[in-house]
Residue, then its C-alpha position, 0 to 999 in steps of 0.5 A: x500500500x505505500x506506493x498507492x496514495x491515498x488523497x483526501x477528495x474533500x481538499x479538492x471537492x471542497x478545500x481552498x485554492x492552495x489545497x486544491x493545487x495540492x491535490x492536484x499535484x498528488x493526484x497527477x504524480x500518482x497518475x504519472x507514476x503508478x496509476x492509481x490512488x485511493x480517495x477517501x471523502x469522496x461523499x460515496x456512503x456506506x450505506x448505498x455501498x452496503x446495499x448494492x453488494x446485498x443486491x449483488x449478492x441475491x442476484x448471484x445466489x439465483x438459480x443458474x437457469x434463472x440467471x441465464x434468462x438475463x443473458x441477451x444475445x448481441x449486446x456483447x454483455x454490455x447490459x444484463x448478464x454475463x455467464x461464468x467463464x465468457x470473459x478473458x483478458x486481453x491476449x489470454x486464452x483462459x477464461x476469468x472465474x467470474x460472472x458479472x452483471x452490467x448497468x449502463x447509462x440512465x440518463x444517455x447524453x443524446x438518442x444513439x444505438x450505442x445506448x441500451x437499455x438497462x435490464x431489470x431484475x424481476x426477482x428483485x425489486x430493489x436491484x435496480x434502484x440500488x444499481x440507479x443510485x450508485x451509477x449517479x453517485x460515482x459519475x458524479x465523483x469521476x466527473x470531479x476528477x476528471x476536472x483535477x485531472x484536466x488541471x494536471x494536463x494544463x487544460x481547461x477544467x471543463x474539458x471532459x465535460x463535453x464528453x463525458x456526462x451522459x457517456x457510455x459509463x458502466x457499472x459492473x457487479x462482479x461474482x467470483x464463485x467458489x474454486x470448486x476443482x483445479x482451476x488450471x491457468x485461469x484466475x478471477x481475473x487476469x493480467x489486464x488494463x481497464x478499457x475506459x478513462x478511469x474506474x472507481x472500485x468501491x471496496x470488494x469483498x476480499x482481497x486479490x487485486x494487484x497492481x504490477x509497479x515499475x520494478x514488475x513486482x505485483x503489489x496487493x491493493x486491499x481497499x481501505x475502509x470508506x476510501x475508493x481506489x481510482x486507477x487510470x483506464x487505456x483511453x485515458x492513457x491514449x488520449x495523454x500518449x502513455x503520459x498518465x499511466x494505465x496499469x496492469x493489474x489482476x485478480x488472482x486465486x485465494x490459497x486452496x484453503x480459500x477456495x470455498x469462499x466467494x468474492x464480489x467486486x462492483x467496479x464503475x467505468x467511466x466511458x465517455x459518449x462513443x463520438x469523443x476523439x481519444x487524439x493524443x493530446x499535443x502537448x503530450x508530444x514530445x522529442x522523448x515521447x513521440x506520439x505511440x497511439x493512432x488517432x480513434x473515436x471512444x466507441x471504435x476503441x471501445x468495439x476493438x476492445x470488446x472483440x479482443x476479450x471475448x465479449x464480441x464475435 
């Protein structure tokens, strides 16, 4: 944990003029660095936290048939859910031992078939509502970090605000089931980058998650109480030309001794609406880092992506 920062989003989201530069500053030399931090009174609350991982958790508990009612074909599990060993990272064979459920936008930035609609659960009642209140809470979060981030990137503050309210974002409820026999090369989630700009991870429910630091060793990233972990996306990479850094991470296996436990994860991707260029920026051109990314839009990229971790055929 002593090379992921932890900041205090109460010095941006309602500090001084001095403690905002400060957080900026922090929030930047992390993003350069490591690519992740963990924010703590960031306005997230307990309790809207507490009652999405109890919706998750009945949903999960279901019925395996059930469960597969909510599977729709052709929305490459952009919506609804996805069934256990569908997703791969990137370049990786081995399927993820996961399943997980997808919520996108309630409130989509213009009328376009890049939006779908969100899949309600009718078991459940309250599911929907509960993935509602969070999605709204943690844009709204990412929104203000993305203005910290424009600062840092000496562009207006305002920047991504064109692009990104009311964008492609997605909140995924994540279920690692129990290790019920060898699971063989796979993992819950191998070595990947997030695809979006950048992700907020309220705390899952057990530890795995590693990031890999510079010198290549994977470091354990367990989440401290009432904070989020924050971490750069490849879009987000793109656009800066490698400048803020999206870095590797996974989530490996329990010991053996572990292996009758679930896990559950409810990460947010912030996308922005599919027409934003992801362009490199120029001032992130230079002599020592010429431009390593060809120009594309965030949609094109997002459907490059899907295809490449086994989502979409």
């Amino acid at each position: 944990m002593s090379v992921i920062p932890n900041l205090d989003f109460s010095a941006w989201s309602s500090g001084s003029d001095q403690s905002r530069q400060e957080f900026v500053a922090a929030l930047g030399k992390a993003y350069t660095d490591i690519g992740f931090v963990t924010i703590k009174n960031h306005g997230f609350d307990e309790q809207t936290q507490s009652l999405l991982y109890a919706q998750v958790a009945s949903f999960f508990a279901l019925e395996s048939k059930l469960k597969r009612q909510y599977e729709i074909a052709g929305l490459a599990g952009q919506r609804g859910y996805t069934s256990f060993g569908k997703e791969h990272a990137k370049g990786m064979s081995a399927a993820d031992l996961k399943e997980f459920w997808q919520v996108g936008q309630p409130n989509p930035a213009y009328s376009s078939p890049e939006y779908h609609d969100n899949v309600a659960v009718h078991e459940l009642p309250t599911f929907s509502p509960a993935f509602k209140t969070a999605y709204e809470a943690l844009e709204a979060i990412g929104l203000e970090m993305l203005k910290a981030i424009a600062i840092f990137l000496k562009l207006d503050e305002d920047y991504f605000q064109d692009w990104v309210p009311g964008g492609n974002s997605i909140l995924r409820g994540i279920h690692y089931p129990p290790i019920t026999m060898d699971p063989g090369d796979s993992v819950r989630a191998g070595q990947h980058e997030d695809i979006n700009l950048i992700t907020l991870l309220m705390g899952a429910s057990a530890e795995g998650l590693e990031v890999l630091n510079k010198k290549g060793e994977w470091v354990g990233i367990t989440a401290i109480p009432g904070s989020l972990v924050v971490n750069v996306g490849d879009m987000l990479q793109r656009l800066t030309n490698g400048m803020l850094k999206s870095t590797t991470h996974r989530v490996v296996n329990p010991p053996k001794e572990k292996w009758g436990t679930s896990r559950y994860s409810i990460p947010f991707f912030l996308h922005p609406v599919g027409k934003m260029p992801l362009n490199t920026l120029p001032m992130s051109v230079t002599a020592e880092r010429p431009k390593a990314f060809d120009d594309i839009t965030a949609g094109d990229y997002l459907e490059e992506r899907l295809i490449e971790i086994g989502l979409k055929k």
